[in-house]
C-alpha positions in Angstrom: 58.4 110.3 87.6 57.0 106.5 86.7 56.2 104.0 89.3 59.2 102.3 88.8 61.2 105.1 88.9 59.7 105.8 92.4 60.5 102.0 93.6 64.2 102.3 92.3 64.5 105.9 94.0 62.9 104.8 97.0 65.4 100.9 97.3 69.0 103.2 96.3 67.6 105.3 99.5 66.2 102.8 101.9 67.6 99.5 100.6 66.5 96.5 99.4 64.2 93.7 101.4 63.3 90.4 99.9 59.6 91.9 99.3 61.2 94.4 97.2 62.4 91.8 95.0 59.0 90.4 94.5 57.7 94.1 93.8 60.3 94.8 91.4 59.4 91.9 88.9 55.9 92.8 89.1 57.0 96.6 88.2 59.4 95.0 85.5 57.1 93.2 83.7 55.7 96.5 82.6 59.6 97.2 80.7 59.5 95.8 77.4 61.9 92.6 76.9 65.0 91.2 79.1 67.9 93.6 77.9 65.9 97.1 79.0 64.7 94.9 82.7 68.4 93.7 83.0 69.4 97.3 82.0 67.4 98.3 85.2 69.3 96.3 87.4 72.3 97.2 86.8 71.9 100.8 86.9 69.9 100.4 89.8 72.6 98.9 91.3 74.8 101.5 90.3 73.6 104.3 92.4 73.5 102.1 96.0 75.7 103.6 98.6 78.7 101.6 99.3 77.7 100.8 102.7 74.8 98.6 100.4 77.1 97.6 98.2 76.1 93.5 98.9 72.7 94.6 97.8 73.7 96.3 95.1 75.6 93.0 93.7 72.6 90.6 94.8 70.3 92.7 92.4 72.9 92.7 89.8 73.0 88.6 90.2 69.3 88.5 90.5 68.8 90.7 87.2 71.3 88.1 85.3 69.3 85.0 86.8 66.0 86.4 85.9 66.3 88.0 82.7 69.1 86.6 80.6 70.1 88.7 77.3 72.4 89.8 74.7 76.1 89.8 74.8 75.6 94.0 76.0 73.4 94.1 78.9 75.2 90.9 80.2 78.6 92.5 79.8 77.0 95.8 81.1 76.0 93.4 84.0 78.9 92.1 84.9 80.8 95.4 84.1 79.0 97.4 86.9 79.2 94.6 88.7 83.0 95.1 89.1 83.2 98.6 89.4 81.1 98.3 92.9 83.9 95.8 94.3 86.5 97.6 93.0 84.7 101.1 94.7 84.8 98.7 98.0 88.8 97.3 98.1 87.2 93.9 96.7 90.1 93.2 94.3 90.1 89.5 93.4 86.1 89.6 93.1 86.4 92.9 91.3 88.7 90.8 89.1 86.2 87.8 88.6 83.5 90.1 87.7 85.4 91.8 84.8 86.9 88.7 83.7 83.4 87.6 83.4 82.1 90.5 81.4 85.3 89.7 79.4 84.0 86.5 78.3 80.8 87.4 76.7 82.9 89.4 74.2 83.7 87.8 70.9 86.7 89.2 68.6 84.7 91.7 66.5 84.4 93.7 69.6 87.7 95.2 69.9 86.8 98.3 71.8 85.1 96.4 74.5 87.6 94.1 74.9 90.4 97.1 74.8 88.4 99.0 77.7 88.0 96.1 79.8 91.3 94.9 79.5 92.2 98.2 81.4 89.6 97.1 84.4 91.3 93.9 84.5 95.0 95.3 84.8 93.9 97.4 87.3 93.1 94.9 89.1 95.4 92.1 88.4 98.3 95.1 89.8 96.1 95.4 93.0 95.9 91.5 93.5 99.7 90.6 92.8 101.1 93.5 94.9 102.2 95.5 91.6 104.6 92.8 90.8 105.2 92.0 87.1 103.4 88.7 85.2 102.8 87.9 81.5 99.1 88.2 81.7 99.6 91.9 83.6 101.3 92.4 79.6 98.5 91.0 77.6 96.5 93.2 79.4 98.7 96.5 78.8 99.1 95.5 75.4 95.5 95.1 74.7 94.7 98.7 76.7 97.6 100.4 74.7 95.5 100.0 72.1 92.8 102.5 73.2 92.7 105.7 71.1 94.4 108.7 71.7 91.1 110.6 73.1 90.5 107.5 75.9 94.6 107.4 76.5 94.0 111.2 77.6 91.2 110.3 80.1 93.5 110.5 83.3 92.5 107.6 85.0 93.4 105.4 81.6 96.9 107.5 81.3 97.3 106.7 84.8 96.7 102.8 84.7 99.0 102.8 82.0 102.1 104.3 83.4 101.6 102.1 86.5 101.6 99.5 84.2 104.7 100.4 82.3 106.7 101.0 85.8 105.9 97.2 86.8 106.6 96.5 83.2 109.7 97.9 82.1 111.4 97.5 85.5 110.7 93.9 84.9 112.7 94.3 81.5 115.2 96.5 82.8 114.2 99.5 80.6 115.5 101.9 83.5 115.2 104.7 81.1 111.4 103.8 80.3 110.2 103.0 83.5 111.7 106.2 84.6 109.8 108.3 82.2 106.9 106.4 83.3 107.5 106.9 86.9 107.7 110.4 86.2 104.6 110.8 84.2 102.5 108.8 86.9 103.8 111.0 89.7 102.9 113.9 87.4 99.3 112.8 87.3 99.0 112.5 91.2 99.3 116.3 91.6 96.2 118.2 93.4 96.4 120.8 90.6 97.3 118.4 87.4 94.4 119.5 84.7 93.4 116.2 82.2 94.9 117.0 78.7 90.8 116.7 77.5 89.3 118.5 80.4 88.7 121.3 78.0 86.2 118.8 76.2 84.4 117.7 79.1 83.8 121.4 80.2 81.9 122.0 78.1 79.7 119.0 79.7 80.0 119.9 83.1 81.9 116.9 83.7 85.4 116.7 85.7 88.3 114.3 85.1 89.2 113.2 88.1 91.9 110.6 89.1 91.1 107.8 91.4 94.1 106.2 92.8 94.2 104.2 95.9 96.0 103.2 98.8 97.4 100.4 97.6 98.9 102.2 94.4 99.9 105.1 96.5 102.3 103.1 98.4 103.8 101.2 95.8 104.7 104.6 94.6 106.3 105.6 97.2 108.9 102.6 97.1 109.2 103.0 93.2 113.4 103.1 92.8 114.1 104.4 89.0 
């Protein structure tokens, strides 16, 4: 294990003081150029235990501040940067943070784009109370375009049939939102196996579905 590796180890365990900061430029200044020490932040941050979770943003911000990059590590940045307030409840500044890591992407990168565009549903749902809006659509239609073998990650098949219950309600598809309804309730089950688990055996990695409160109980008053 490298020095740095120890510091990192040693701040996800212990947490983060304003000497550490100091420390951890001097340590960074042995990492070859801004995107790899940026890269460091943010998976840094990554691993801190929610109860840290304000530290684990400050050293994302502080990483961004100090060493500014490419288009990648910067959406990378801002990226992780949402999934640690979205792990906390933090909706709205979930929400800023992805939009943020949205706008570093330019046209040609589609697949970006497409994936967050699925961050920022979920969280535009959680924010208006799972009530339809025009921009909630751009943001399905944009993550309907994910490929088939992403769509059969549960969590993204999940997002989307919450989506299309909001959605086609709205519209008055009864029949649509129905199916929907049904598929997202499907999902839920304890014993429900992801249509690529198979795959991701054989990487000893599990599909797991993270829903929420919130989403569970707009569930439960979902009339189709």
């Amino acid at each position: 294990m490298t020095i740095i590796e120890v510091f990192e180890k040693r701040i996800i365990k212990n947490g983060l003081s304003e000497e550490d900061f100091m420390e951890y430029e001097k340590l960074l200044k042995r990492v070859r150029g801004n995107f790899l020490r940026l890269q460091h932040c943010y998976t840094t941050a990554a691993h801190f235990p929610q109860k840290r979770s304000a530290e684990a943003i400050r050293l994302i911000e502080w990483g961004l501040e100090k060493y500014p990059d490419s288009w990648f590590p910067t959406y990378s940045a801002y990226y992780n940067m949402g999934l640690i307030n979205e792990n906390c409840g933090k909706y709205a500044t979930a929400y800023e943070a992805y939009q943020k890591a949205a706008d570093v992407l330019d046209e040609d990168k589609k697949p970006y784009r497409q994936t967050i565009s699925g961050n920022l549903l979920w969280m535009l749902l959680h924010i208006d109370g799972f009530q339809y809006s025009e921009q909630l659509e751009k943001y399905y239609d944009l993550f309907a375009e994910i490929d088939d073998f992403q769509k059969a990650f549960i969590n993204n098949e999940f997002r989307l049939a919450v989506a299309e219950i909001v959605i086609f309600s709205h519209k008055q598809m009864r029949e649509k939102a129905t199916a929907s309804y049904k598929n997202a309730i499907e999902l839920c089950k304890p014993n429900f196996v992801s249509r690529i688990q198979s795959v991701l055996d054989k990487h000893n990695m599990k599909d797991i579905l993270r829903n929420t409160p919130e989403c569970r109980a707009f569930l439960k008053t979902v009339r189709v």
